[in-house]
N, C-alpha and C positions, 0 to 999 in steps of 0.2 A: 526386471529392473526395480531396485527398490529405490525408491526417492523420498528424499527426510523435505516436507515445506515449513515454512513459518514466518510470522508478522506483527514487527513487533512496532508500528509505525505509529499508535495509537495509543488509547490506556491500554486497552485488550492484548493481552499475547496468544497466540495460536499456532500451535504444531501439528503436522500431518505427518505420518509416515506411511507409506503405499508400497506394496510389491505389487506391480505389475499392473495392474488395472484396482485391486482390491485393498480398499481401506483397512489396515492392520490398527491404526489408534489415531486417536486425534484429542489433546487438550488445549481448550482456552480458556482463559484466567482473565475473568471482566473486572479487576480490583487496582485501585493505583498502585502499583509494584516498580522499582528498579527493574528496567528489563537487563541492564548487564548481568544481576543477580538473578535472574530467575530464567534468564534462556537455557542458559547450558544444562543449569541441573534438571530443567523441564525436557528438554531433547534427549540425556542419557538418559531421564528415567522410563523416555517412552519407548526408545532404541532398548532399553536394555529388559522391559517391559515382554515386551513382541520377539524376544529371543535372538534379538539381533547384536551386531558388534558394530562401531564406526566404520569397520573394514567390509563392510556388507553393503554397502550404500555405491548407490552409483551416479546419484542428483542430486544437487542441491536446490531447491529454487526458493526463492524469498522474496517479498512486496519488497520493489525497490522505489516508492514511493509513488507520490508524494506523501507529508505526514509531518511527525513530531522530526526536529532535526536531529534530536539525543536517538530517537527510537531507532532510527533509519540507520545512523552511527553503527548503532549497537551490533542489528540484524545482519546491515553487509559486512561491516568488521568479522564476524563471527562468520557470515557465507564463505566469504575470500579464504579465512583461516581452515577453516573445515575441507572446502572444496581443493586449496593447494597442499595441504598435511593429505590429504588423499588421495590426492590424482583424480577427480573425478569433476564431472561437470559442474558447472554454475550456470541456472539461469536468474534473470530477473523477473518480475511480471507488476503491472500497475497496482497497487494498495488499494487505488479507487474500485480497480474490477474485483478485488478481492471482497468487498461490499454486497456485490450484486447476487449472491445466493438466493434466488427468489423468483418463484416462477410469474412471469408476469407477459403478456404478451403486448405489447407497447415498447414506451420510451421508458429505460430504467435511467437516474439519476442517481448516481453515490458523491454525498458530499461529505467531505468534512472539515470540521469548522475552524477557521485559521483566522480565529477573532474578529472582531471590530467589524462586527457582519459581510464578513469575506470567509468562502470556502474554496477549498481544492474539490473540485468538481468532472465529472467525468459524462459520459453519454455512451448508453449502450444499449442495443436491440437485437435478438436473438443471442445473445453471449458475446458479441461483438462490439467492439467499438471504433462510433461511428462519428467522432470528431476528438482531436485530441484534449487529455488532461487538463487541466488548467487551473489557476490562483486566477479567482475574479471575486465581484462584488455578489452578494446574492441579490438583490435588486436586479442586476444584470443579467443573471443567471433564470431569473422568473422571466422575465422581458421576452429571453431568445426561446422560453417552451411554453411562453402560455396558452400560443395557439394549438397548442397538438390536444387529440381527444384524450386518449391514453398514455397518462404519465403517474410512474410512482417514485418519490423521494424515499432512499433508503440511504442508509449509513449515520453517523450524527446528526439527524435530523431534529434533535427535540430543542433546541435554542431558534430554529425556523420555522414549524409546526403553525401560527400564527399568521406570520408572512405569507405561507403556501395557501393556507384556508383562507383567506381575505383575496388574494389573488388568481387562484387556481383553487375552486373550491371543489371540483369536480375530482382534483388530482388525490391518490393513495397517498399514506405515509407511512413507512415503517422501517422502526431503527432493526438496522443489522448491524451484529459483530463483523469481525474478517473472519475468512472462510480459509486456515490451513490448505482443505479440503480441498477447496477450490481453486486457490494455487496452483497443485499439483495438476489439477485436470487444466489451468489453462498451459501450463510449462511443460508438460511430457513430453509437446512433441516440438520445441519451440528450439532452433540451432543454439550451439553454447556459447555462453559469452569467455571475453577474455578477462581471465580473473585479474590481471595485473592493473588494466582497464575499467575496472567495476568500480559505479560509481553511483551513490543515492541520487536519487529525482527528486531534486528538492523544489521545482519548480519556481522557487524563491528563493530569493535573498534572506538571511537571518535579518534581524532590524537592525543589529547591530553595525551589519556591514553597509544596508543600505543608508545610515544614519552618515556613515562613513563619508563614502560615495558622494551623497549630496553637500557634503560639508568640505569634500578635498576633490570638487570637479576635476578632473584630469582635462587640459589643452592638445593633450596627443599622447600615443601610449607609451614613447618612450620618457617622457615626464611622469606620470603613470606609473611605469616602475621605478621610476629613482625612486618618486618618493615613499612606494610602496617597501 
């Protein structure tokens, strides 16, 4: 089975391409970039790279968030397109686990930073995770782990580095990219989604909307839509 991953949720873009169990190429690109420009030409160059064709693939999987809202846009726009021009599957998998590349034996922590010291934060132990995703405060976020012995912060961690040592002085930190790579080993064997169905995890609201929202409470939904 050959499976194309990638993650474009973030500044980072990461591609994987895998036959079967065995890593054929993987590029990420740590620089602020346009991911609409820079996916596709980054996916044929690695498909075409590794001897392969579009018509060679049999997976698709891709961080389906949480993350940048344009980035997430970008990745599943592009999953859906790929995977229905194909006929082939589509999965999704967390952007947060895609973080967690990092042998640790504890509480692994991937966050990333969703401003005004709020992150999209995740909880995982042996490659698992063990409570769901989430947009909370990071205040909040140190509160519910400070008790544990073994904990390391990884993914955008260097705007919190600060916070954790003052609070959890004991706890790891190290920033990780996403993991292509990793994708694919969490989505191999993960049933397919329906592509018509596919939708980013955006966990939030854009401000925009939620600006919205507080400004034109809705009194019941069918008011709600009129005026929507």
């Amino acid at each position: 089975m050959n499976i194309l991953a990638f993650d474009t949720s973030s500044k980072a873009l990461s591609v994987a391409l895998f036959a079967d169990e065995t890593l054929l190429g993987e590029i990420t690109i740590n620089v602020k970039k346009n991911h609409s420009i820079s996916l596709m030409p980054s996916i044929d160059y690695l498909v075409a790279t590794c001897d392969l064709t579009p018509k060679d693939l049999d997976r698709i999987v891709v961080a389906q968030g949480p993350g940048s809202y344009t980035g997430l846009r970008v990745a599943v726009a592009t999953a859906k397109t790929l995977a229905y021009a194909l006929k082939i599957d589509l999965v999704g998998v967390s952007s947060l686990a895609a973080l967690t590349d990092v042998a640790f034996d504890g509480l692994v922590v991937p966050v990333m930073d969703a401003r005004r010291n709020n992150v999209y934060v995740g909880f995982y132990e042996n490659g698992q995770s063990i409570s769901p995703d989430r947009h909370a405060s990071f205040e909040s976020v140190l509160e519910e782990v400070k008790g544990r012995e073994k904990v390391i912060f990884v993914g955008e961690v260097a705007s919190f580095t600060q916070q954790i040592e003052e609070v959890m002085p004991h706890a790891l930190i190290q920033e990780t990219l996403p993991s292509a790579k990793l994708l694919v080993e969490l989505g191999r064997n993960k049933d397919a989604e329906d592509v018509d169905a596919f939708l980013p995890n955006y966990l939030k609201r854009v401000e925009a909307e939620e600006n919205w929202l507080k400004n034109n409470e809705a009194t019941g939904q069918a008011d709600y839509i009129k005026r929507v």
